[in-house]
C-alpha positions in Angstrom: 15.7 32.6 38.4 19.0 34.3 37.8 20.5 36.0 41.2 23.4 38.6 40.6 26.1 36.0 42.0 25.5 34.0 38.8 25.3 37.0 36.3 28.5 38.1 37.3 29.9 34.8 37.1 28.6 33.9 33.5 29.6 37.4 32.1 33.0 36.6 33.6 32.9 33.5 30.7 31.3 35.6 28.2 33.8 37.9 28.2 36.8 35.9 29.1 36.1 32.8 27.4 34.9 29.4 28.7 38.6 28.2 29.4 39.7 31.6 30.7 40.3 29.8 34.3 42.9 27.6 32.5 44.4 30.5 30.6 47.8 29.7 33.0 50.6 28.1 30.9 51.1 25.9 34.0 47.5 24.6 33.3 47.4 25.0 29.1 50.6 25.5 27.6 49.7 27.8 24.5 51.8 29.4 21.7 52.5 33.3 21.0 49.0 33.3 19.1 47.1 31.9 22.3 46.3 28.8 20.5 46.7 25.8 23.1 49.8 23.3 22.3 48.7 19.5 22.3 51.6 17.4 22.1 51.0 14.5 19.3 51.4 11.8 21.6 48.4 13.2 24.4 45.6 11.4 24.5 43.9 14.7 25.7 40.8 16.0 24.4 40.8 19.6 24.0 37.8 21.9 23.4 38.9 25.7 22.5 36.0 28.6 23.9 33.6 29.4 22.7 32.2 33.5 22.5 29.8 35.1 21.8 30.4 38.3 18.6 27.6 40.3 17.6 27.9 41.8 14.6 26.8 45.6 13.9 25.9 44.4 10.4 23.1 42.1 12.2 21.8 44.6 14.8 21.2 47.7 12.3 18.3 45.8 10.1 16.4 45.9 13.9 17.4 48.3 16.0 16.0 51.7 14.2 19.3 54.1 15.1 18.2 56.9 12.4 18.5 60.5 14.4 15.7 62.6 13.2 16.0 66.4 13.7 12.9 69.0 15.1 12.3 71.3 12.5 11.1 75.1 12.6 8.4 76.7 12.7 6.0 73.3 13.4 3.9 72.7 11.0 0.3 71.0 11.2 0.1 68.0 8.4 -3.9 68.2 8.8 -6.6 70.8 10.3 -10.0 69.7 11.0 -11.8 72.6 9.0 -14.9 71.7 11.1 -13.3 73.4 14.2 -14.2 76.6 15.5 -10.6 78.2 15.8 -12.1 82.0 16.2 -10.5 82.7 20.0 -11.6 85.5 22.1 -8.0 87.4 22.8 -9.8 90.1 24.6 -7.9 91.0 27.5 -8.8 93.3 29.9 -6.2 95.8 30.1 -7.7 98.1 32.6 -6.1 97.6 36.1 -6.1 100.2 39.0 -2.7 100.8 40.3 -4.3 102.3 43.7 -7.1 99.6 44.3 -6.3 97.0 46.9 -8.6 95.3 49.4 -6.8 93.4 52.2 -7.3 91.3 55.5 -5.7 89.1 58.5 -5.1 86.1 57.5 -5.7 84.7 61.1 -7.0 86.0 64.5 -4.5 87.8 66.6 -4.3 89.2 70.0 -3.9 92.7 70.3 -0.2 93.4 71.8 -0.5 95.2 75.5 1.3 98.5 75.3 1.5 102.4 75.0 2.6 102.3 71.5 0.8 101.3 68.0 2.3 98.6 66.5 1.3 96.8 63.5 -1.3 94.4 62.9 -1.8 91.5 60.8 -3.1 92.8 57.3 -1.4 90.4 54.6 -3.7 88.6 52.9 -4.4 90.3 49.7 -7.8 89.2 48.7 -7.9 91.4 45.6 -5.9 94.3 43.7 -2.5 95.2 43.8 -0.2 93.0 45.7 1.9 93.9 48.4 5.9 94.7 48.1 6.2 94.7 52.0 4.4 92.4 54.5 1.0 94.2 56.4 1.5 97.3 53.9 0.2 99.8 51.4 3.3 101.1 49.7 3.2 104.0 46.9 4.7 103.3 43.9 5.8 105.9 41.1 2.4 104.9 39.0 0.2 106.4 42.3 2.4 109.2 43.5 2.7 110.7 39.9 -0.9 110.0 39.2 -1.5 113.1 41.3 -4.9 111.3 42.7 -6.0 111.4 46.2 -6.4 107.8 48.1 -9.1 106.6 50.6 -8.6 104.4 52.9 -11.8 102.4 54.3 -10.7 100.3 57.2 -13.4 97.7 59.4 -11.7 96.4 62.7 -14.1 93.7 64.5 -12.0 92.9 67.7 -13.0 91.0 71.0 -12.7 91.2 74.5 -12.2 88.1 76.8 -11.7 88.3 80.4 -12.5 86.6 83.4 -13.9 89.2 85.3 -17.7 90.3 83.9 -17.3 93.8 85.5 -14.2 94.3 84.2 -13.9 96.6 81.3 -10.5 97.4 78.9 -9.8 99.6 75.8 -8.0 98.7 72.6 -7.2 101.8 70.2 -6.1 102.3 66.8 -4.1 104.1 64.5 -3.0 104.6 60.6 1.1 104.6 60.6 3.2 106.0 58.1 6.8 105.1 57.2 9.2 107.2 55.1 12.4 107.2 53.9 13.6 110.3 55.5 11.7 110.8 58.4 11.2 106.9 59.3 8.1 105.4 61.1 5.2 107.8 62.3 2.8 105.3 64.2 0.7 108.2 64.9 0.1 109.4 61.2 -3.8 109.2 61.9 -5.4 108.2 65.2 -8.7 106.4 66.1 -10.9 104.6 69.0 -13.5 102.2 68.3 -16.1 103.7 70.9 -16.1 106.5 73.4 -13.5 105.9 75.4 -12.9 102.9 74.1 -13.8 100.6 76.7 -15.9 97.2 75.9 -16.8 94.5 78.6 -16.2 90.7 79.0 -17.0 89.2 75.4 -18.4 92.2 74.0 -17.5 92.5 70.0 -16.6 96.1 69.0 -16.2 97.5 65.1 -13.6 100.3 64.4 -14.7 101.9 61.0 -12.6 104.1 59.2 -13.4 106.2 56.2 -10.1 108.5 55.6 -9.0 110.6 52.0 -4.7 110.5 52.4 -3.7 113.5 49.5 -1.4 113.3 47.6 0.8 115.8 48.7 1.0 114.2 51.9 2.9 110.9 50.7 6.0 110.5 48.4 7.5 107.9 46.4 8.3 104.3 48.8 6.0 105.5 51.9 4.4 102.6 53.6 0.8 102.5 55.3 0.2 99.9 58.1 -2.6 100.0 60.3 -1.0 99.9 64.0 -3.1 99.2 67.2 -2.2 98.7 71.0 -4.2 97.7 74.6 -3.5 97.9 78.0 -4.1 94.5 78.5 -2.9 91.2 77.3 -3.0 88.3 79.9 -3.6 84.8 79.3 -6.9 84.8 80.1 -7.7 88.9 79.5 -6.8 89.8 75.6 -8.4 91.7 72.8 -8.4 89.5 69.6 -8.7 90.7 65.9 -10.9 89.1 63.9 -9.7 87.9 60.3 -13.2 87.3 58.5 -15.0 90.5 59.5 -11.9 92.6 59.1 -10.6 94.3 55.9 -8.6 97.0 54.5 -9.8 99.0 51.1 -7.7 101.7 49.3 -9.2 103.1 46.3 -8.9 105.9 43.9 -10.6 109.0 45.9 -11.7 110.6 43.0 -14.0 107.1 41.8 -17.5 106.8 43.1 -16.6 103.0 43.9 -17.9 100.5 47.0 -15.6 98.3 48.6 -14.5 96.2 45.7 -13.7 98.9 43.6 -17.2 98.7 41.3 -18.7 101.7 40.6 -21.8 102.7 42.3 -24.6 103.7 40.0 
């Protein structure tokens, strides 16, 4: 078996010739034409190298070197007349630039504060997609639509703690960001309960049904839903949950449910 020490060696002959060690005039006197001078007298037996020449006239017959060019348009040299080529290019053409339904993509605690900050809303799990993380953004096709938006909005947050008497509050609220005025975290305000307080482990479900119109937003506002507590320990926290919690926007003027289907 044939190491690389050896393949170098032999190509060194190959190329060089099988005397190309001796090719010192010292060694082997030769003549201007590199033929090796014998004098008449030597008793020497001298055998010349050998090489190997292939000739392009002998590789062509094998070696298939024709370039063949793609031509255009394809063309099909047979069709099975047997198929059924009749395609259904229907496409529905029909999408609502306001419908969007979206949700946490994982449970998060509620941040422990006096002011609404946003929550985790960025999975999009239908509609329109979202040109800024957590948010509902108008875009020319809504604002100049001159239609009304709703806003359906399920929270389903829990309360762990410690202490079984102990109760807390979490509270919510829709914000609104625009490009002159900036973030109002305020824009709409809710509570999940009266006064808002749950106890240890108890689930509570914000549910919002709100009409935004649409002479109250402009071109590039953003929606987020914001929510704060006054409590988040290690071992006292409201948490989010992601599968029972969603956010809708639809057309207001549609008689649609929650997936944007009408409603017979």
């Amino acid at each position: 078996m044939s190491d690389s020490v050896s393949l170098v060696q032999d190509s060194f002959y190959e190329e060089q010739g099988i005397t190309a060690i001796s090719n010192n005039n010292a060694v082997v006197s030769r003549d201007l034409g590199g033929n090796i001078l014998v004098q008449p007298t030597s008793s020497l037996l001298v055998i010349e190298a050998i090489t190997t020449n292939i000739l392009a006239e002998s590789v062509l017959p094998v070696l298939n070197t024709q370039f063949n060019y793609y031509r255009f348009p394809s063309r099909i040299s047979f069709i099975d007349e047997s198929l059924d080529l009749d395609l259904d290019l229907d496409v529905d053409l029909s999408n609502d630039p306001i419908y969007a339904r979206y949700k946490p993509s994982e449970n998060r605690k509620i941040n422990a504060n006096e002011t609404y900050s946003g929550i985790l809303m960025d999975e999009v799990v239908d509609g329109m997609m979202q040109r800024k993380p957590n948010s509902y953004v108008i875009s020319k096709e809504i604002k100049n639509s001159g239609l009304d938006l709703r806003f359906r909005i399920v929270i389903v947050h829990r309360y762990d703690s410690g202490i079984l008497a102990e109760k807390s509050a979490a509270y919510f609220s829709l914000m609104k960001t625009t490009v002159e005025n900036g973030i109002d975290r305020e824009f709409k305000t809710y509570v999940s309960a009266p006064k808002g307080q749950i106890s240890q482990y108890e689930v509570q479900k914000l549910i919002v049904d709100e009409i935004i119109p649409n002479e109250s937003f402009e071109i590039g506002d953003a929606f987020n839903i914001g929510a704060y507590s006054l409590i988040n320990e290690e071992f006292k926290y409201h948490t989010i949950n992601a599968d029972t919690s969603y956010w809708v926007i639809t057309d207001a003027n549609k008689n649609v449910d929650e997936w944007n289907q009408e409603i017979n």
